[in-house]
N, C-alpha and C positions, 0 to 999 in steps of 0.2 A: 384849536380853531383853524379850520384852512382859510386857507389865504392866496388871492394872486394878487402879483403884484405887475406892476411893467416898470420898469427903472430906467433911466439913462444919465449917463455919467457925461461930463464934458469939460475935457481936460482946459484948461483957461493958456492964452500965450506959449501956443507950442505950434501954430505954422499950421497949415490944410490936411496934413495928414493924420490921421490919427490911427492908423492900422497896428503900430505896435503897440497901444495901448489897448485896443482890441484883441491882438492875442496875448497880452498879459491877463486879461481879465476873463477870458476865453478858459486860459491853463486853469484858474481859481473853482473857475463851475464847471470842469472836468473832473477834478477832484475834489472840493467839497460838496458838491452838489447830493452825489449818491453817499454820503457820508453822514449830510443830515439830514438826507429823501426827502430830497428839492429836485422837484423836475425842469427843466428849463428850455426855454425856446429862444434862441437871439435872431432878431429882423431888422431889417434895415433902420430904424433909428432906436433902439436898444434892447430889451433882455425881459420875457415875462419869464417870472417866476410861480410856480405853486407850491404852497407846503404847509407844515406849521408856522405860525405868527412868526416867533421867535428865530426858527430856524429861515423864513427867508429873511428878514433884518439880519441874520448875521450874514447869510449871501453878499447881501445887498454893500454891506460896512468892508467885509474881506476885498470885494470888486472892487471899493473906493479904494482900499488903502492900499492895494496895489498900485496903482494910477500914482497915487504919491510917491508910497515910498521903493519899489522900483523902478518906474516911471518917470522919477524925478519930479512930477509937474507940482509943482508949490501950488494952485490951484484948481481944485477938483467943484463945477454942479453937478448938483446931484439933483433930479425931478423922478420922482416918488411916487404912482397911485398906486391905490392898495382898496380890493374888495375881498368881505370877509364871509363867510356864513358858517 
């Protein structure tokens, strides 16, 4: 089923800047993206995706758990819309 999604992540208690979590999650959908033919666009407040269902959800889960567990940030939102056809 295609799928777009627009995601944004927001690292919780880490100060104004947020750019190196930006290119941590940047490096993820350089290479998973064309790996599980997810196309992607990132804009100023976060990340559409298009693909299969399944394949942007796991986009989506790799980009958070970057944020954590490189990241360090013990607090990750995550806001999610998803249109299907």
């Amino acid at each position: 089923m295609l799928t777009v999604a627009d995601f944004t992540l927001s690292p919780m208690g880490v100060g104004p800047s947020v750019s190196s979590y930006i290119a941590l999650v940047k490096q993820v959908l350089d290479t998973q993206c064309p790996l599980l033919k997810v196309e992607y666009t990132m804009h100023s407040n976060g990340t559409n995706l298009t693909g299969e269902w399944n394949a942007v959800l796991e986009v989506v889960k790799q980009c958070r758990d970057v944020v954590h567990v490189q990241g360090g940030v013990a607090r990750v939102g995550c806001s999610v819309s998803m249109w299907t056809s």
